[in-house]
N, CA, C and O atoms as CSV, one atom per row, in Angstrom:
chain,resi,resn,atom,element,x,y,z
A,1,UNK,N,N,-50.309,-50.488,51.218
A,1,UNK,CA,C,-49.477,-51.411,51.955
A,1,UNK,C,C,-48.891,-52.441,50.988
A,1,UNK,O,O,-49.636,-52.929,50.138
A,2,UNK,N,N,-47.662,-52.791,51.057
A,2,UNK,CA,C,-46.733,-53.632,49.818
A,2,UNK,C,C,-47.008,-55.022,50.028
A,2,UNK,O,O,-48.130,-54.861,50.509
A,3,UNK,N,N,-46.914,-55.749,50.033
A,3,UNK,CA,C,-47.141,-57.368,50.149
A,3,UNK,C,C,-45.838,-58.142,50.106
A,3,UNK,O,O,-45.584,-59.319,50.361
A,4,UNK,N,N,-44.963,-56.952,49.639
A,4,UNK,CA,C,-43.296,-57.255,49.238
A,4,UNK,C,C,-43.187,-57.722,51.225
A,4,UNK,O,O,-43.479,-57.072,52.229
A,5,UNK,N,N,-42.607,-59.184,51.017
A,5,UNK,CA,C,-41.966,-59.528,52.414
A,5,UNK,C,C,-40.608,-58.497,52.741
A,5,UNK,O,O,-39.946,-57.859,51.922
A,6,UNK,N,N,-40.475,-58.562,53.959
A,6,UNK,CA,C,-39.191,-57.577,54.294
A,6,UNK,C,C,-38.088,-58.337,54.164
A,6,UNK,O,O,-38.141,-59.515,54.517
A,7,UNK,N,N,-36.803,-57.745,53.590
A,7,UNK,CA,C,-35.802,-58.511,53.110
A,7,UNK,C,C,-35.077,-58.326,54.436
A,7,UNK,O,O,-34.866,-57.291,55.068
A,8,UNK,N,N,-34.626,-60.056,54.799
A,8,UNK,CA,C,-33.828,-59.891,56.017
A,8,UNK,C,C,-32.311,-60.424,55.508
A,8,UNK,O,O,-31.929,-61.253,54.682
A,9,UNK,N,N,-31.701,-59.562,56.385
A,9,UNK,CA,C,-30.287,-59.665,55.938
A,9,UNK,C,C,-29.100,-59.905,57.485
A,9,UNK,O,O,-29.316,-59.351,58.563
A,10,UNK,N,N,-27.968,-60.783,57.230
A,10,UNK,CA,C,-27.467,-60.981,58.412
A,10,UNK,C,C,-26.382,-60.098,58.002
A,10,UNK,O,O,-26.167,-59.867,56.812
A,11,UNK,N,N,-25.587,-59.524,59.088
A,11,UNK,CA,C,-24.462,-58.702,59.416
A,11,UNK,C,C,-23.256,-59.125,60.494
A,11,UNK,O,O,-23.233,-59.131,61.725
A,12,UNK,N,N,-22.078,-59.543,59.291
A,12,UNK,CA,C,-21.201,-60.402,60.647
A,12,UNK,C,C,-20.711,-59.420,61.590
A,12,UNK,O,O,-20.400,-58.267,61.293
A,13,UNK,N,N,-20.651,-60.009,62.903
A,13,UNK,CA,C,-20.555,-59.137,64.260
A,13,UNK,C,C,-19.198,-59.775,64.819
A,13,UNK,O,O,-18.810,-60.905,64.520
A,14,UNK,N,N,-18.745,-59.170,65.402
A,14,UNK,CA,C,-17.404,-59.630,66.639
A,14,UNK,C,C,-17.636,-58.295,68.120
A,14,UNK,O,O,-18.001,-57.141,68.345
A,15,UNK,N,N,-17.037,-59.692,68.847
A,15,UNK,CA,C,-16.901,-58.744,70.248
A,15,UNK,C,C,-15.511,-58.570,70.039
A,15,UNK,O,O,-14.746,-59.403,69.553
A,16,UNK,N,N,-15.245,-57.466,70.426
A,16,UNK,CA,C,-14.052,-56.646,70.839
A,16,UNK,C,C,-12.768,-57.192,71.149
A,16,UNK,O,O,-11.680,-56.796,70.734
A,17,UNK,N,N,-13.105,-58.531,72.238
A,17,UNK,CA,C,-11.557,-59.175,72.616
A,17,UNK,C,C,-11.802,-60.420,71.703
A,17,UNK,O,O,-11.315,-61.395,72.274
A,18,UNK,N,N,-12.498,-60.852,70.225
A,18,UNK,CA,C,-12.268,-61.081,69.395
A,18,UNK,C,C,-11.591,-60.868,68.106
A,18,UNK,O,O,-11.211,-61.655,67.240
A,19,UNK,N,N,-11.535,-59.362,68.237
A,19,UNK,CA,C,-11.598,-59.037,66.691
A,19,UNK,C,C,-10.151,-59.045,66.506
A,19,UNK,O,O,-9.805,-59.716,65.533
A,20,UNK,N,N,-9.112,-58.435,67.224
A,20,UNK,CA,C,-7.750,-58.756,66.774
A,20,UNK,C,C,-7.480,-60.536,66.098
A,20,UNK,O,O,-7.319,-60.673,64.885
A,21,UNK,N,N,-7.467,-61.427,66.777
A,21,UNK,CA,C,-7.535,-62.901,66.175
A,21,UNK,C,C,-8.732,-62.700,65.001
A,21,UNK,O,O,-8.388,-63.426,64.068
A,22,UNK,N,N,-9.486,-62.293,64.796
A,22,UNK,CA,C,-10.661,-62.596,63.787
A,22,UNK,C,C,-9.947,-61.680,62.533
A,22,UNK,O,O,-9.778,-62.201,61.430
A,23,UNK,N,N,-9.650,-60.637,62.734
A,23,UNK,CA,C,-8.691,-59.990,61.734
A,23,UNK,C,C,-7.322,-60.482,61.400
A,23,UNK,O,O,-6.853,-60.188,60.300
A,24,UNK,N,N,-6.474,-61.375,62.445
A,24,UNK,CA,C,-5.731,-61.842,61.939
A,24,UNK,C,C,-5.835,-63.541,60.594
A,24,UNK,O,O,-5.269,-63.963,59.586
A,25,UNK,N,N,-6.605,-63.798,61.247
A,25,UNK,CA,C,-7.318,-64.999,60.554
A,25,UNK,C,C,-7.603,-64.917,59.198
A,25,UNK,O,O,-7.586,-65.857,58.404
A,26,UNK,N,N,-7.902,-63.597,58.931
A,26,UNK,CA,C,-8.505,-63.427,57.580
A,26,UNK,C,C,-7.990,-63.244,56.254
A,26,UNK,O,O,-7.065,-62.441,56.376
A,27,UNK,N,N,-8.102,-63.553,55.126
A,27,UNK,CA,C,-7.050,-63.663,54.009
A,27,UNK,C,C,-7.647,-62.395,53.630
A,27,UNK,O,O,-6.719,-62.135,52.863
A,28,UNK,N,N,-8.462,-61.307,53.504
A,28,UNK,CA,C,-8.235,-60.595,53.371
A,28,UNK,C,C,-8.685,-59.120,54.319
A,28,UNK,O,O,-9.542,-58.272,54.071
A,29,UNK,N,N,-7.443,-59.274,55.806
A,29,UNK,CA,C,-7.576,-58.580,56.441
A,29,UNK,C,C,-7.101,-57.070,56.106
A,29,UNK,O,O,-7.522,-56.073,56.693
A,30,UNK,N,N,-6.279,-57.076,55.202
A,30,UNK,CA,C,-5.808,-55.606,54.678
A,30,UNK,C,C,-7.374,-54.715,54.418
A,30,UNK,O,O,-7.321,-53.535,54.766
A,31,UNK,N,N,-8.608,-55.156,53.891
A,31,UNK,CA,C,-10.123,-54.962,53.896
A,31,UNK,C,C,-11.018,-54.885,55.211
A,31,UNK,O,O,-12.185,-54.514,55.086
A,32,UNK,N,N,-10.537,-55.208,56.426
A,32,UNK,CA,C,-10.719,-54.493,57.565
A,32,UNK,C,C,-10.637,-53.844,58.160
A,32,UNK,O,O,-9.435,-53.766,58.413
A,33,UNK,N,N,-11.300,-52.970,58.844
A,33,UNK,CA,C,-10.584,-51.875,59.841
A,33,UNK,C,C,-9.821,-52.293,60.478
A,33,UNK,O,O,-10.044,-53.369,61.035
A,34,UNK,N,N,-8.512,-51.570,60.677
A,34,UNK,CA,C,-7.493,-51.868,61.782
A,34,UNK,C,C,-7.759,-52.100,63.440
A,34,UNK,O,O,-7.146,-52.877,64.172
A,35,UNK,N,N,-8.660,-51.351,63.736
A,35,UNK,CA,C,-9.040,-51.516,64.899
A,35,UNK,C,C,-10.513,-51.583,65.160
A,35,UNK,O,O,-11.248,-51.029,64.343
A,36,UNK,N,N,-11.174,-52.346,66.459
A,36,UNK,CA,C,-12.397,-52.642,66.761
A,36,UNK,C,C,-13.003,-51.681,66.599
A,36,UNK,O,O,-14.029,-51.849,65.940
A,37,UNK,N,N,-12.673,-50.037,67.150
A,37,UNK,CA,C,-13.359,-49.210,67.119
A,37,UNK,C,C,-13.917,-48.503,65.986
A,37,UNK,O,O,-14.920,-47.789,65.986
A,38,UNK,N,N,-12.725,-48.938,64.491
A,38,UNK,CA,C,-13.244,-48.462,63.353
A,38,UNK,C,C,-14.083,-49.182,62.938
A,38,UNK,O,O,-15.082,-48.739,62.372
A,39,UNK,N,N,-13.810,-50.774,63.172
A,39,UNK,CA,C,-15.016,-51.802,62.638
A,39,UNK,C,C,-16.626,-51.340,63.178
A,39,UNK,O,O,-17.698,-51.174,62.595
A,40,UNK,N,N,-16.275,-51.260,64.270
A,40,UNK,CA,C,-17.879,-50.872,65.554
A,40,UNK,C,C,-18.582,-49.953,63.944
A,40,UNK,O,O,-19.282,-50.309,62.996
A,41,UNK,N,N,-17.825,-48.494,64.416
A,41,UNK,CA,C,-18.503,-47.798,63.854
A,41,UNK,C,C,-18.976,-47.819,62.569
A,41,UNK,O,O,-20.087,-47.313,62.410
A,42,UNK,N,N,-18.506,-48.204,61.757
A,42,UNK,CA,C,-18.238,-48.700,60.224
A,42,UNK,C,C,-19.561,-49.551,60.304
A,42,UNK,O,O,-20.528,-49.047,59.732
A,43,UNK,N,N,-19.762,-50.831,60.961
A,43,UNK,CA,C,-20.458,-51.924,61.127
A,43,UNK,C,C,-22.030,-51.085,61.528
A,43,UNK,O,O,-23.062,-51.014,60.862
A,44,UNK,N,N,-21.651,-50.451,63.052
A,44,UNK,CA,C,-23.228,-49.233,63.378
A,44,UNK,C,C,-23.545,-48.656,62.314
A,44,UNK,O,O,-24.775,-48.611,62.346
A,45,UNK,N,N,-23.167,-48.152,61.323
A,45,UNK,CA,C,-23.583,-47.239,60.695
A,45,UNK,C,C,-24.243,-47.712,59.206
A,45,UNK,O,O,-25.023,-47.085,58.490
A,46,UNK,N,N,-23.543,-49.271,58.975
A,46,UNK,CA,C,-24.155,-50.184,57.647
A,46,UNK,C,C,-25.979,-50.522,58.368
A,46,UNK,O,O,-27.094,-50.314,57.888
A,47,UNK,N,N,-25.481,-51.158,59.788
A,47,UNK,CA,C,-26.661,-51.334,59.952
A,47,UNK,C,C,-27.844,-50.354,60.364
A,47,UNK,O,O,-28.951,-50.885,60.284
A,48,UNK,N,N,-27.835,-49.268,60.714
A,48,UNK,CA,C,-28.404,-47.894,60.745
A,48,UNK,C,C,-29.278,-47.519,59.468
A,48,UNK,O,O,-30.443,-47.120,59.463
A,49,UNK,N,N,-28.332,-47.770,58.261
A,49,UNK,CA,C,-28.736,-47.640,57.241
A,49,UNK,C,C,-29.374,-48.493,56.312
A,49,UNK,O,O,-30.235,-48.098,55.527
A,50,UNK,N,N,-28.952,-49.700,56.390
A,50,UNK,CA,C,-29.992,-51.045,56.404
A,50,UNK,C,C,-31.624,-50.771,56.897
A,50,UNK,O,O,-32.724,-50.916,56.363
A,51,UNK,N,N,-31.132,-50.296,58.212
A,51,UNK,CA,C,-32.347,-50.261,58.939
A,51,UNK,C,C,-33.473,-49.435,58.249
A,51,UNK,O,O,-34.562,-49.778,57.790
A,52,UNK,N,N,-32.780,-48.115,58.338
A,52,UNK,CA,C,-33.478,-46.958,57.296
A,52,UNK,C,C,-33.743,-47.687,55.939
A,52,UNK,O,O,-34.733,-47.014,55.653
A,53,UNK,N,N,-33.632,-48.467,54.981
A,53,UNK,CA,C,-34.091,-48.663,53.950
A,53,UNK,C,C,-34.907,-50.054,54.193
A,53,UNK,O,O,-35.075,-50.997,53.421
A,54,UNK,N,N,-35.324,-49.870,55.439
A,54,UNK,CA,C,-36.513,-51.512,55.593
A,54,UNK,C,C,-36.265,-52.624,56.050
A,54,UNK,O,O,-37.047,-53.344,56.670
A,55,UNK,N,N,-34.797,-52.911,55.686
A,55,UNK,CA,C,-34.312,-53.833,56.065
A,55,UNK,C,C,-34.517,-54.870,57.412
A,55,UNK,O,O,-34.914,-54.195,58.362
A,56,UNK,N,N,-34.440,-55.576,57.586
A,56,UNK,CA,C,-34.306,-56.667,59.116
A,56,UNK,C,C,-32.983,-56.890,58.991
A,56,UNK,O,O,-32.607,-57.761,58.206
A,57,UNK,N,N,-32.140,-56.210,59.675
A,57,UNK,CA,C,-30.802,-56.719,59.649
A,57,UNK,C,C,-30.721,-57.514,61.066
A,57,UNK,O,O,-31.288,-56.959,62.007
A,58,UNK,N,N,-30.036,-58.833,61.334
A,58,UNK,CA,C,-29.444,-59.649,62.147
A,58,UNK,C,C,-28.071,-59.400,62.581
A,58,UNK,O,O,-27.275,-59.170,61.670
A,59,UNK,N,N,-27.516,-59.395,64.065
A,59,UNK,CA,C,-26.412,-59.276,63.958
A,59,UNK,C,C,-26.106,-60.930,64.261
A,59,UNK,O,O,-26.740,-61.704,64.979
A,60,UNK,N,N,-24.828,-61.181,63.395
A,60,UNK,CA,C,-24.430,-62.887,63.368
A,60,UNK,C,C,-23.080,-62.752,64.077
A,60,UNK,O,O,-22.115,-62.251,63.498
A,61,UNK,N,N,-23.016,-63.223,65.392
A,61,UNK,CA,C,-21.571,-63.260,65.578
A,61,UNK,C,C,-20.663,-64.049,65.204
A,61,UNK,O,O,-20.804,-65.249,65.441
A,62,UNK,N,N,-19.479,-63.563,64.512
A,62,UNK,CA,C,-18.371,-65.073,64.281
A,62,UNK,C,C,-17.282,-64.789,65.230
A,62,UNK,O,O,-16.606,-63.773,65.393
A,63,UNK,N,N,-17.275,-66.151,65.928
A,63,UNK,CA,C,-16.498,-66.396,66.783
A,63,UNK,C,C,-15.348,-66.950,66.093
A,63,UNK,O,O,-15.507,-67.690,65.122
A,64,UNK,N,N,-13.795,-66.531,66.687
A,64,UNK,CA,C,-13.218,-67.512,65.869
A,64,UNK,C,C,-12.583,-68.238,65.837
A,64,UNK,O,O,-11.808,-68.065,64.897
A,65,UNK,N,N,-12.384,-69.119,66.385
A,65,UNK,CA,C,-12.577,-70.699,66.750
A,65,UNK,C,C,-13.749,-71.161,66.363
A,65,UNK,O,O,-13.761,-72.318,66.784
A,66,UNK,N,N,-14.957,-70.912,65.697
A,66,UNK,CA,C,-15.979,-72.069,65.274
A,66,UNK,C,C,-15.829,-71.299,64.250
A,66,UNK,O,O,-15.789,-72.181,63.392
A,67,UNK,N,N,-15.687,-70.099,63.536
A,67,UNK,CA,C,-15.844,-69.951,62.414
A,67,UNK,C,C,-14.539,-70.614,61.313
A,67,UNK,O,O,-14.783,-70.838,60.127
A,68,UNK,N,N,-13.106,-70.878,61.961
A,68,UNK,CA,C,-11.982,-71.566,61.468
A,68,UNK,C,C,-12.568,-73.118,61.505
A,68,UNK,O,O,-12.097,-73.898,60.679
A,69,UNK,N,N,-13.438,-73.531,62.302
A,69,UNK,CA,C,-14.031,-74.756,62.214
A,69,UNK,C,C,-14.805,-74.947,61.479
A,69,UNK,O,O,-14.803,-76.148,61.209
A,70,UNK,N,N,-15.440,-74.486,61.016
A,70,UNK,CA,C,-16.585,-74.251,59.725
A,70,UNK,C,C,-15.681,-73.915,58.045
A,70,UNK,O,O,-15.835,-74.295,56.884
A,71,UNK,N,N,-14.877,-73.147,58.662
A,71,UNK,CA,C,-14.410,-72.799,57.388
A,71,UNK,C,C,-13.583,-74.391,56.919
A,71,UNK,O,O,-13.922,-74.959,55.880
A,72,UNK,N,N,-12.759,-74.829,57.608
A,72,UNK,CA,C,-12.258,-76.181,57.469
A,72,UNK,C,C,-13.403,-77.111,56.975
A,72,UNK,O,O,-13.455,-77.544,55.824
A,73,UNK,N,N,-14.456,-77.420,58.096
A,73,UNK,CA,C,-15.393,-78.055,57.320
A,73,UNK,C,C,-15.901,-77.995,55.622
A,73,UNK,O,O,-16.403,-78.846,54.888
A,74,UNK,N,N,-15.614,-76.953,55.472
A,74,UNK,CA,C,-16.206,-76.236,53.930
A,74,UNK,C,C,-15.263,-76.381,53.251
A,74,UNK,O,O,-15.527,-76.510,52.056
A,75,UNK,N,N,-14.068,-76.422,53.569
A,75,UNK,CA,C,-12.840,-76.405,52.930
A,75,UNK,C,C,-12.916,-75.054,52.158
A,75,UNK,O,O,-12.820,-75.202,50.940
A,76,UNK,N,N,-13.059,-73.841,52.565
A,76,UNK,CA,C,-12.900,-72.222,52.251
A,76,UNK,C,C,-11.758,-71.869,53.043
A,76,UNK,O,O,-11.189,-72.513,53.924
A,77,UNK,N,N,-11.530,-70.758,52.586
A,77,UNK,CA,C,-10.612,-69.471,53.239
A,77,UNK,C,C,-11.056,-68.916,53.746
A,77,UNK,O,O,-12.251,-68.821,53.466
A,78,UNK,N,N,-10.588,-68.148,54.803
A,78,UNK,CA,C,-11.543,-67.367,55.261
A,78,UNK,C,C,-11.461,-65.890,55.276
A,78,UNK,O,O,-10.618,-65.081,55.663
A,79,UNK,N,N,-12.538,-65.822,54.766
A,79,UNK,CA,C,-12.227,-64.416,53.496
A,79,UNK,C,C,-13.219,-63.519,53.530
A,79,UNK,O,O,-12.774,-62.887,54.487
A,80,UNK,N,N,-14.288,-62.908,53.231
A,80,UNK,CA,C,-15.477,-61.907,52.376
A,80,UNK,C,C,-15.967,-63.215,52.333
A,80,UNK,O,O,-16.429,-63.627,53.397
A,81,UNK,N,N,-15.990,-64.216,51.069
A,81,UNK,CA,C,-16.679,-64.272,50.735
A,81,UNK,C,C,-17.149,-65.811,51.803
A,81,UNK,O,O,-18.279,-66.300,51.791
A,82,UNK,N,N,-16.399,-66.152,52.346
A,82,UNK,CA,C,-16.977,-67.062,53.598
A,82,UNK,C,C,-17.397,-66.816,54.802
A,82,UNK,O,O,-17.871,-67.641,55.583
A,83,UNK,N,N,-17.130,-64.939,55.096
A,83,UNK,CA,C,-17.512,-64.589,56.059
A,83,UNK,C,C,-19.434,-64.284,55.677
A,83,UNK,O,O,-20.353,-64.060,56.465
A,84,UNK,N,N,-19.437,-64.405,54.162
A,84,UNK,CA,C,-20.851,-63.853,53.844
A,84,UNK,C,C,-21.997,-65.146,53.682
A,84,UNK,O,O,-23.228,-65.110,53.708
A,85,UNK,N,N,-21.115,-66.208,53.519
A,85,UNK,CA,C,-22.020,-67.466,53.463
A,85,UNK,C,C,-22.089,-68.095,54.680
A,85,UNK,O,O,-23.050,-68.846,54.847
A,86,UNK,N,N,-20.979,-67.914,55.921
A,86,UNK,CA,C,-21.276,-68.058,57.099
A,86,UNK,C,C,-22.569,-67.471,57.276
A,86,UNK,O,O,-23.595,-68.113,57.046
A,87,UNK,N,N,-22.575,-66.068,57.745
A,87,UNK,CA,C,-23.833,-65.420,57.811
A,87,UNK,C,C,-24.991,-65.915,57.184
A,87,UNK,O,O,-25.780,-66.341,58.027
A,88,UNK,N,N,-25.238,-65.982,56.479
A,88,UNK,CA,C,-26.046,-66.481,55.551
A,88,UNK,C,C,-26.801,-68.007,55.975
A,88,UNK,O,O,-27.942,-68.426,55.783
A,89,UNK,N,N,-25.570,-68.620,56.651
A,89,UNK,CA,C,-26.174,-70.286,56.898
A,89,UNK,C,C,-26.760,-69.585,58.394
A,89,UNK,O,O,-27.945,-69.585,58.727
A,90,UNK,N,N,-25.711,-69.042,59.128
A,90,UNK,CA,C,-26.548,-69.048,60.561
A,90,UNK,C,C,-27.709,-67.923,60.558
A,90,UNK,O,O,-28.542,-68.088,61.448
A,91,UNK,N,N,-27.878,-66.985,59.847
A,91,UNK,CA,C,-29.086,-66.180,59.503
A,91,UNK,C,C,-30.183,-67.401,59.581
A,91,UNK,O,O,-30.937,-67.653,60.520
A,92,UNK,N,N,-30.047,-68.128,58.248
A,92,UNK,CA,C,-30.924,-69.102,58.120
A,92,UNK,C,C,-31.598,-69.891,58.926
A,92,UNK,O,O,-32.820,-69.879,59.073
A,93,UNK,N,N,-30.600,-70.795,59.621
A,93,UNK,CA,C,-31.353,-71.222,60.869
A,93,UNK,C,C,-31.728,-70.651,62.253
A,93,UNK,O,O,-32.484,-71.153,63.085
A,94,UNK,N,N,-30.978,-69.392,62.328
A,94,UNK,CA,C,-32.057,-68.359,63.080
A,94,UNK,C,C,-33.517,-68.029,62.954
A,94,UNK,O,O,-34.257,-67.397,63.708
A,95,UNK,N,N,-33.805,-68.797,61.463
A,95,UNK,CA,C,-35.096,-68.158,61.441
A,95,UNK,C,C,-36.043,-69.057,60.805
A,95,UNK,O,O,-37.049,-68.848,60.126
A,96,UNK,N,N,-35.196,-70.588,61.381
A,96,UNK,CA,C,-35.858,-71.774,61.211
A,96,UNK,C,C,-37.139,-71.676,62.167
A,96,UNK,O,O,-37.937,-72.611,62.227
């Protein structure tokens, strides 16, 4: 038995009559699936495989209207790499 803690990891999520605005929002939406249904699956299948290698994956939803509010707060773009430190902060206090 490993003693290694399980690495938990968050995974940004959107509902469906989000994701058009959440993809438009994004500086680099050309790096998204075009549509919800490619994201879904794309997204099921990271975390599937997460799962399979041990992982604790979280799903983090960004809404977006608080995530353009956050991102302002931070003064970021909203991009990869703020969609990954979002996650990351609300992972965190999920598991305050």
């Amino acid at each position: 038995m490993s003693d290694t803690p399980t690495r938990r990891i968050g995974l940004p999520w959107y509902r469906r009559e989000d994701y058009p605005r959440i993809r438009d929002m994004m500086s680099d939406r050309h790096n998204l699936a075009p549509t919800y249904e490619a994201w879904l699956a794309a997204a099921e299948n990271n975390e599937s495989v997460g799962r399979a290698a041990g992982l604790h994956i979280s799903r983090i939803q960004i809404e977006p209207d608080s995530f353009a509010r956050w991102c302002a707060e931070k003064g970021v773009e909203p991009g990869s790499a703020a969609r990954m430190q979002y996650v990351s902060e609300k992972s965190a206090q999920a598991e305050a």
